[in-house]
C-alpha positions in Angstrom: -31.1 -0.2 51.0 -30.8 0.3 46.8 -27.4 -0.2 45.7 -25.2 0.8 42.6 -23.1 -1.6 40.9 -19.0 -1.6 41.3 -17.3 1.2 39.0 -20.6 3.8 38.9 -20.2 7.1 38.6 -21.8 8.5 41.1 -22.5 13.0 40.9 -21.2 15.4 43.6 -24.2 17.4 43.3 -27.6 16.5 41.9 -30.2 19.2 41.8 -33.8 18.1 41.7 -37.2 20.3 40.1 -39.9 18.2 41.5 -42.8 18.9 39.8 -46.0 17.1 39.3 -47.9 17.2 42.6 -51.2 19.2 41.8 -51.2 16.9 38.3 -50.7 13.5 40.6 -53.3 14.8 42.9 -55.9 15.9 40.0 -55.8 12.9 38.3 -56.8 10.8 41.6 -60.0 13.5 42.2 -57.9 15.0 45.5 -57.0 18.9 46.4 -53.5 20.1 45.5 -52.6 20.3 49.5 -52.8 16.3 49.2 -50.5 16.3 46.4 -48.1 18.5 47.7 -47.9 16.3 51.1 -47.2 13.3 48.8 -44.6 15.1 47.2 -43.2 16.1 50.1 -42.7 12.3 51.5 -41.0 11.0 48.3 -38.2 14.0 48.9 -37.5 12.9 51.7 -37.2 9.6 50.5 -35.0 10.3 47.4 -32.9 12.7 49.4 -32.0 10.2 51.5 -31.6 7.6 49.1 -28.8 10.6 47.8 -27.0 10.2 50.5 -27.0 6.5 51.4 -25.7 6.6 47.1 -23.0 8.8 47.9 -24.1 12.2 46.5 -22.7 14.3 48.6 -24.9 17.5 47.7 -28.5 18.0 46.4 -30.5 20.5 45.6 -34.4 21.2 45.8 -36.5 23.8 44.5 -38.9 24.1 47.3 -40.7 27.3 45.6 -40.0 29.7 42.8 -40.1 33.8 42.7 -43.0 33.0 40.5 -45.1 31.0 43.0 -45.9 33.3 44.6 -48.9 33.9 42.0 -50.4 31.1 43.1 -53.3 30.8 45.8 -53.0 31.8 48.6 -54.2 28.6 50.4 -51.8 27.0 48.4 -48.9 29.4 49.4 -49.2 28.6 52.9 -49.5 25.3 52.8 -46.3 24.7 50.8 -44.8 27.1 53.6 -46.3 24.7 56.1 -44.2 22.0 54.1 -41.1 24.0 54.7 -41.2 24.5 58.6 -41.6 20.4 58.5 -38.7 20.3 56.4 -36.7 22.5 59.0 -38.2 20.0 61.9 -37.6 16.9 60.1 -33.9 17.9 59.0 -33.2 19.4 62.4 -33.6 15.6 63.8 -31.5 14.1 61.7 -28.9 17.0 60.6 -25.5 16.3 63.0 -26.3 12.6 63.1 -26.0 12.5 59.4 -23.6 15.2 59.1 -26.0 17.2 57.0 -24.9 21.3 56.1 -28.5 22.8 55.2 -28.0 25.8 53.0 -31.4 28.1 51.8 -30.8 29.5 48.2 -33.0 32.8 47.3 -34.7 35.5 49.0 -35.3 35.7 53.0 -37.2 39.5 52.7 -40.4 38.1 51.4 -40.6 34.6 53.0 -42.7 34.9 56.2 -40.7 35.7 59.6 -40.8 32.5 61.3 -39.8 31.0 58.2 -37.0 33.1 57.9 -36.3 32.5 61.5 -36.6 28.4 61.0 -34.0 28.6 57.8 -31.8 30.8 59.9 -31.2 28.8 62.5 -30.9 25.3 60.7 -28.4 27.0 58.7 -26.1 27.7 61.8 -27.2 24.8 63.6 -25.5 22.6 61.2 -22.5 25.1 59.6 -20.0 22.5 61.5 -21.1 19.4 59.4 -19.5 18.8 56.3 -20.1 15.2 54.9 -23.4 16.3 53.3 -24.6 19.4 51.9 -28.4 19.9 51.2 -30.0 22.8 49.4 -33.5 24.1 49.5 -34.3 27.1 46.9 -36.9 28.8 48.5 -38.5 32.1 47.1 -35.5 31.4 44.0 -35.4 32.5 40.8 -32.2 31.9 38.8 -32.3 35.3 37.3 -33.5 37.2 40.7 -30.1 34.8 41.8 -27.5 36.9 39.3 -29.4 40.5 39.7 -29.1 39.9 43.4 -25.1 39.3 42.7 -24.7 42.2 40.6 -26.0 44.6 43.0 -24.0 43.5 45.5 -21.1 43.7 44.0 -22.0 47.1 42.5 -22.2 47.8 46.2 -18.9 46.4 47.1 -17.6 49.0 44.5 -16.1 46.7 42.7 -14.8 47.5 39.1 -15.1 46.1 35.8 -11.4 45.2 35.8 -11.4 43.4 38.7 -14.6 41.2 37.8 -14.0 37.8 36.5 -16.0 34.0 37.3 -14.0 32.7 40.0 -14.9 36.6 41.9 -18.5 36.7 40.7 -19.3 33.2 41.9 -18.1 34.5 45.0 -21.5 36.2 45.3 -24.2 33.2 44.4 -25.9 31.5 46.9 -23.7 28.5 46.4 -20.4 30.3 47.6 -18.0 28.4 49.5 -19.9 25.3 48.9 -17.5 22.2 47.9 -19.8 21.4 44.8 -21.6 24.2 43.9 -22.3 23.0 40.5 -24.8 20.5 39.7 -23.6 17.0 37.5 -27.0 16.0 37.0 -30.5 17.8 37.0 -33.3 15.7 37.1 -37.1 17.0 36.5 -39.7 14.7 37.2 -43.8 15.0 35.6 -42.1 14.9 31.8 -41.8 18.1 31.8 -38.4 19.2 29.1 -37.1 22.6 30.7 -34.8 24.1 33.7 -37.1 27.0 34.2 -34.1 28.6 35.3 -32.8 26.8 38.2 -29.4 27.8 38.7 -28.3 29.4 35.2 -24.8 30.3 36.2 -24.2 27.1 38.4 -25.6 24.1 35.6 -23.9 24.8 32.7 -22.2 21.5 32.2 -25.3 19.8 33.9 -26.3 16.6 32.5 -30.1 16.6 32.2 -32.5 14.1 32.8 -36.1 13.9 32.3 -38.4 11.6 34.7 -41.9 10.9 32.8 -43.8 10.6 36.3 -44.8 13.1 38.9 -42.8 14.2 41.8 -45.0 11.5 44.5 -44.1 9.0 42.0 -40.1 9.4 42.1 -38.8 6.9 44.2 -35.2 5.9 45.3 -35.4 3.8 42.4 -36.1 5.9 39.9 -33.0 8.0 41.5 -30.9 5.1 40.8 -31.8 5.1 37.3 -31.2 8.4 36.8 -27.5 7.9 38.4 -27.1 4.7 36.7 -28.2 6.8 33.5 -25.5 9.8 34.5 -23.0 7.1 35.3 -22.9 6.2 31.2 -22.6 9.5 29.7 -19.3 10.9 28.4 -18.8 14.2 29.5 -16.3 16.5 27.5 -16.7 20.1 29.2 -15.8 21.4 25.5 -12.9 18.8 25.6 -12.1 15.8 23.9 -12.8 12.3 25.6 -10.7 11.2 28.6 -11.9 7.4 27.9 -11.9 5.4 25.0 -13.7 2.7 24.6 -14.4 -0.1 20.9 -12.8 1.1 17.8 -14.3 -1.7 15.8 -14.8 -1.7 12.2 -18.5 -1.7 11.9 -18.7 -3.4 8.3 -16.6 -6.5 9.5 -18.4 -7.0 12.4 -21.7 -6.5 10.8 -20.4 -9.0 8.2 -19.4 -11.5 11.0 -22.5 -11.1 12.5 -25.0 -11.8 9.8 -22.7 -15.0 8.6 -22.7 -16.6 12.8 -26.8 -15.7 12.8 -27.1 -18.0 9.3 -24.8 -20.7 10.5 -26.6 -20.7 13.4 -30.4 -21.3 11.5 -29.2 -23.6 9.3 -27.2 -26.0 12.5 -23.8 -25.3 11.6 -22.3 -25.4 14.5 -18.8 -25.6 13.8 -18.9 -23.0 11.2 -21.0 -21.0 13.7 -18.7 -21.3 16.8 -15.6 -19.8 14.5 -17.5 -17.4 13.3 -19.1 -16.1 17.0 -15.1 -16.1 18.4 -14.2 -13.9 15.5 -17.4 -11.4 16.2 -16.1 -11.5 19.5 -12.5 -10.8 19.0 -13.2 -8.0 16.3 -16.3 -6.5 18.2 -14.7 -6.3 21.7 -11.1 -5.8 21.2 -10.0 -9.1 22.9 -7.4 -11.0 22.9 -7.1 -13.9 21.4 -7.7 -16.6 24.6 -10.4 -13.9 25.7 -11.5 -13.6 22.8 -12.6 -18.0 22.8 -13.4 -17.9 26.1 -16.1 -15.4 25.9 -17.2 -16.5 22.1 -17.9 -20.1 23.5 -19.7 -18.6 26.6 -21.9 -16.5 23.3 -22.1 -19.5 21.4 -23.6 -21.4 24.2 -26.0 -18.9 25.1 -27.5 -19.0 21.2 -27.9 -22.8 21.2 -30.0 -22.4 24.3 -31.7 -19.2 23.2 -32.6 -21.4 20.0 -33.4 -23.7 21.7 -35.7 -21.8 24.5 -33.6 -23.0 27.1 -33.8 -19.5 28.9 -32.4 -20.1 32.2 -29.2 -22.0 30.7 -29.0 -19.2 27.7 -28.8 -16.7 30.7 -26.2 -18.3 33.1 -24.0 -18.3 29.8 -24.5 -15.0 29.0 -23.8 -14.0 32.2 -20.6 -15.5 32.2 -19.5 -13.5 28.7 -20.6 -10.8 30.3 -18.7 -11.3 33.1 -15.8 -11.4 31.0 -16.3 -8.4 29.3 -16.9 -6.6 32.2 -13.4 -7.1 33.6 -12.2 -6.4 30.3 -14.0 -3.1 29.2 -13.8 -2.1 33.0 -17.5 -0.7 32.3 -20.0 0.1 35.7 -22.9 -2.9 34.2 -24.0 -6.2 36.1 -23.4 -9.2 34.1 -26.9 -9.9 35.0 -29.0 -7.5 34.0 -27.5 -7.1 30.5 -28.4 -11.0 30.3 -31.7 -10.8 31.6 -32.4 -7.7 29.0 -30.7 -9.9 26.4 -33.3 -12.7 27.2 -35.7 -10.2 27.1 -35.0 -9.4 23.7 -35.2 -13.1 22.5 -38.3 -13.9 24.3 -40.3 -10.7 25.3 -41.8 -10.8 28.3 -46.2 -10.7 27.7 -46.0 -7.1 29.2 -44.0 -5.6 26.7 -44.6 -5.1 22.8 -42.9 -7.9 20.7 -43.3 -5.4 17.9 -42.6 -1.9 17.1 -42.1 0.4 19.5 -41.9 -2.0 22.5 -39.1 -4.0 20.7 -37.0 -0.9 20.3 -37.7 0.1 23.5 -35.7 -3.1 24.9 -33.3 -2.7 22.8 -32.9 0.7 24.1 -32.7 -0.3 27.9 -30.1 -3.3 26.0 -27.7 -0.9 24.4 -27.6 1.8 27.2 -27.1 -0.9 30.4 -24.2 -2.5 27.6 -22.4 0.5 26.3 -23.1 3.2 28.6 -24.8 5.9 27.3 -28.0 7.0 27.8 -31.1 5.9 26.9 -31.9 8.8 24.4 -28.5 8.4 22.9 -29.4 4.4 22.2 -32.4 5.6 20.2 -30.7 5.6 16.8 -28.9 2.6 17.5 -31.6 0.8 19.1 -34.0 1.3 16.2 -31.0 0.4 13.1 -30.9 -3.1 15.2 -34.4 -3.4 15.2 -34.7 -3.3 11.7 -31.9 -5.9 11.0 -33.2 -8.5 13.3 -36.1 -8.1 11.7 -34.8 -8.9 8.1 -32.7 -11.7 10.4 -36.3 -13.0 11.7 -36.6 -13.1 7.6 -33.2 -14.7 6.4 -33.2 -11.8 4.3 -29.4 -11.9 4.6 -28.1 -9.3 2.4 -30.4 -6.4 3.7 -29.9 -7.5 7.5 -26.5 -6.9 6.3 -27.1 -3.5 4.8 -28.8 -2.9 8.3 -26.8 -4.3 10.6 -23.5 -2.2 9.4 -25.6 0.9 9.7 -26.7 -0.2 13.7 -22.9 -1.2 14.2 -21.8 2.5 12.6 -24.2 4.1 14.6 -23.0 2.7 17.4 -19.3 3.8 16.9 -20.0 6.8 16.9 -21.1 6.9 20.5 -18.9 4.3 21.9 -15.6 4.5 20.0 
């Protein structure tokens, strides 16, 4: 079973718009029906991967008001996919204390479908430790007209109408989470197409390059892991801070240890990496020589190519700094990125693009943000390891202050 490190945070409700299965099935020369059965099986995989991650409710877009302008072949068999869904959930529903709710029309779905979703639904109205949703003939506009009119019908008056009244009429009332955290759409694809309009406004989004047979419970733990290091306001101002470092000191400190340590000074260098420490981190002063000689250590070996003893000792600063910054990493997978970054592995770039893209993964695991939000960063460092790789000392400088800045602004 996939696990998430101590201290993640982990979303109520995660709503999923698998897409990708007649794409993943074209590109291996087979019909859409096998794509759409591959699909199927990785849902059911990742949903419960959900719950064995603690989400307590997700969302599925089985099939939009607009599929229904597809083939009719096609129709039918993703129908087909839906009575196995009923079938499969209806086994393991009360022993996992599943709630099964359908979101969207029931007048156009075919009767024994409607029959199917019907009774799972009040089959499993009594469990509450899960919640699972499956938008089926849904349309996130359809979802609002279809609240309108019934409150039109309800004779309700303008007066009376506010959020908490007209939520009362989506298909997510009386659900405990009703609003997705995090909305993850897999086959690269960059929109919502209107999956729950009212319901994701403070969503966190997340973008999955490969197709829905191709999301596994790993990739959901990314995408948690990802969620789990973004800062979210809802209009307000931060409820954690984190490094208010002065980025030209630190830069300064930085560029002056990396010098010492090509030209062998090592006392000079040792100072100077407790310093970076202290300034960069916000330790104390005992921390702060405790975790600069753990760093220290790691650099000699890294110079040295000692990789497995550069790793252990950057797994023990790490260590440190996790107790310290209370932040949801693992000491050892920042320090295997970290080693990754001073000896690329032969399957990644060790220029360009592939070098940014580690420090990328490097920044987000470190500082928690997202991957996307490390760009900037990750690309300013780049560029002043490169002029390091040089010894072109004053504009690794100019560089470095720039990365640390850019930084700040995210973490601080």
């Amino acid at each position: 079973m996939i696990e998430l490190p101590k201290g993640t945070k982990v979303p109520n409700h995660i709503a999923l718009l698998p897409d990708g299965d007649r794409r993943w099935a074209r590109a291996k020369g087979l019909p859409a029906t096998e794509g759409h059965q591959a699909g199927y099986r990785a849902i059911q995989e990742v949903i419960r991967a959900s719950r064995d991650l603690g989400v307590h409710t997700f969302t599925i877009w089985g099939f939009s008001t607009e599929n229904w302008e597809r083939a009719e072949k096609e129709r039918e068999n993703i129908m087909d996919l839906v009575r196995q869904m009923v079938k499969d959930l209806e086994k393991e529903a009360d022993e996992e204390g599943v709630r099964f709710y359908h979101l969207g029309r029931k007048n156009r779905l075919p009767k024994d479908v409607v029959d199917l979703l019907n009774g799972l639904e009040e089959k499993t109205k009594k469990n509450h430790k899960f919640v699972l949703n499956a938008a089926i003939d849904y349309g996130g506009r359809d979802e609002i007209l279809r609240a309108v009119k019934r409150i039109i019908e309800d004779g309700i008056t303008p007066e009376k109408l506010d959020e908490k009244l007209f939520t009362s009429y989506l298909d997510t009332r009386d659900q405990p989470y009703p609003y997705p955290d995090l909305f993850i759409r897999t086959s690269g694809e960059q929109r919502d197409s209107g999956l729950m309009p009212w319901q994701m406004v403070y969503a966190e989004y997340y973008w999955e390059q490969d197709n829905l047979p191709e999301f596994t419970p790993e990739k959901l733990r990314e995408a948690i892991l990802d969620y789990s290091r973004r800062r979210r306001r809802f209009g307000g101002n931060d409820v954690e801070e984190h490094l208010g470092f002065n980025p030209a000191v630190v830069a300064d400190l930085e560029v002056r240890w990396r010098h010492q340590l090509s030209i062998g000074e090592k006392e000079k260098f040792r100072d100077l990496v407790i310093r970076y420490v202290k300034e960069h981190y916000g330790l104390s002063k005992s921390l702060a020589k405790e975790a600069g000689m753990a760093m220290a250590k790691a650099l000699v070996h890294g110079k040295e190519k000692d990789w497995d003893k550069a790793k252990v000792a950057l797994e023990g600063l790490y260590g440190i700094l996790q107790k310290t910054l209370k932040l949801a990493f693992e000491p050892e997978v920042i320090a295997r990125i970290e080693i990754d970054l001073w000896n690329p592995p032969s399957h990644k770039a060790t220029e360009g693009r592939g070098n940014e893209e580690l420090w990328r993964e490097y920044l987000a695991e470190k500082f928690r943000f997202s991957t996307f939000q490390a760009a900037k960063s990750a690309h300013l460092a780049y560029l002043a390891n490169a002029e390091v790789t040089k010894k072109n000392w004053e504009k690794a400088r100019w560089y470095m202050e720039r990365f640390y800045q850019a930084l700040k602004e995210r973490v601080a």
